[in-house]
N, C-alpha and C positions, 0 to 999 in steps of 0.2 A: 763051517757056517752053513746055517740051509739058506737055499737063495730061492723064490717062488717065482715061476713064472706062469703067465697068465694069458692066455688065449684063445680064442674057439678054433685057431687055426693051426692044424699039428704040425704043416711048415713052419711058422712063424717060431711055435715053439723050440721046433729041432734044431732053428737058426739060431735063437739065443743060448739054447745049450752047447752047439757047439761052440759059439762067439767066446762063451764066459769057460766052456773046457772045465776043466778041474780044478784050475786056481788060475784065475785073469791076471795074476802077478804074482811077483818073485817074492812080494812082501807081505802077501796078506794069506789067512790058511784056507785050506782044499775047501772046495764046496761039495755040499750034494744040494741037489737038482731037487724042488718037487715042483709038478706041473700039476695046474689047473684048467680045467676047460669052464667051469661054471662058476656066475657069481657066488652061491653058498659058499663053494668050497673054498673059495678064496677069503672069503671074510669067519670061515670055519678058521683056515689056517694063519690068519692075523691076529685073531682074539685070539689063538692058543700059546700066544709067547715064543713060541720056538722057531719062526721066522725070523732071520736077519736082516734082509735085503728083498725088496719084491722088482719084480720088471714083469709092467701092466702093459699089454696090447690095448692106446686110445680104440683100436677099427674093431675091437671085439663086439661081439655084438648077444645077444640085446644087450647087456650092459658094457659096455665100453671103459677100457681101463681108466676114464678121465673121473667119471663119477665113481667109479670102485675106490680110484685114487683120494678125491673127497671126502666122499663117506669113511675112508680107513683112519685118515687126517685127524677129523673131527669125533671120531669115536673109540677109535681103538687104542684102551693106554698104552705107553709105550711103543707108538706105531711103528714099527722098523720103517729107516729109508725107504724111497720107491723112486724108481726110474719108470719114464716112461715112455712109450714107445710111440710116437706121431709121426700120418703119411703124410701132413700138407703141412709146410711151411705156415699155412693161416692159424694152422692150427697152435702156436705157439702160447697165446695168451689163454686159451683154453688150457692147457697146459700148466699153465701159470695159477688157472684159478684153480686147477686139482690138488695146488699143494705138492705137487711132484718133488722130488729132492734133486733130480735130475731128468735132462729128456733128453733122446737121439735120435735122429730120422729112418723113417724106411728108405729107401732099401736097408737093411742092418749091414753096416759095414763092423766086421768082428773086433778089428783094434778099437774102433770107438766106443763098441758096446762093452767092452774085457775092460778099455776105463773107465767110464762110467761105474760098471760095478764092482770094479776094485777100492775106489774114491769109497762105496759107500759101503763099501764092507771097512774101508781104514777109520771113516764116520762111526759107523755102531762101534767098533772095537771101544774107539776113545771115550764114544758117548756111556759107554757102559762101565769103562774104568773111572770117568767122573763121577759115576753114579756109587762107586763103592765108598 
């Protein structure tokens, strides 16, 4: 399964590749990794179907994964899952209005984040075999 992730920050990123590793469980199959540092690219690689699972950095900036998260929601068919990633506790209901299918706090703690996107890789699988 490809898993996207998304941030202007190549710490952040490297944090959740390591978090999610090459399969976040024992039950769901190996991932590959593509990162994004720009909105285009990111809404390049949602509209092209071949995303599973995204995990959007809210603190990216100019566009912040809340409104990436949005706009993917409301436009993109078939939007794969999205987790997303918020620094402030406040920031939860924002979060909420992104549409997000999950969210976990900064600092990234990896067991959290490896659940998270295991849940939503086990989500697309079903959601795709309903769909056959």
């Amino acid at each position: 399964m490809k898993v996207l992730v998304y941030s202007d920050d190549a710490g952040t990123r490297d944090k959740v590749r390591q978090a999610i590793g090459h399969r976040p469980a024992a039950d769901v199959p190996f991932v590959e990794i593509v990162e994004c540092a720009t909105e285009p690219k990111v809404h390049q690689w949602l509209g092209s179907g071949e995303i599973d699972v995204a995990v959007l950095d809210g603190e990216t900036q100019p566009a912040g994964g809340m409104g990436v998260s949005r706009q993917a929601k409301d436009e993109v068919y078939d939007c794969p899952p999205i987790c997303l990633i918020i620094a402030r506790r406040d920031d939860r209901w924002l979060a909420d209005w992104s549409k997000a299918d999950a969210v976990v706090p900064q600092p990234i703690e990896p067991m959290v984040l490896a659940d998270a996107i295991a849940g939503l890789m086990r989500l697309r699988s079903s959601s795709r075999l309903n769909a056959k």
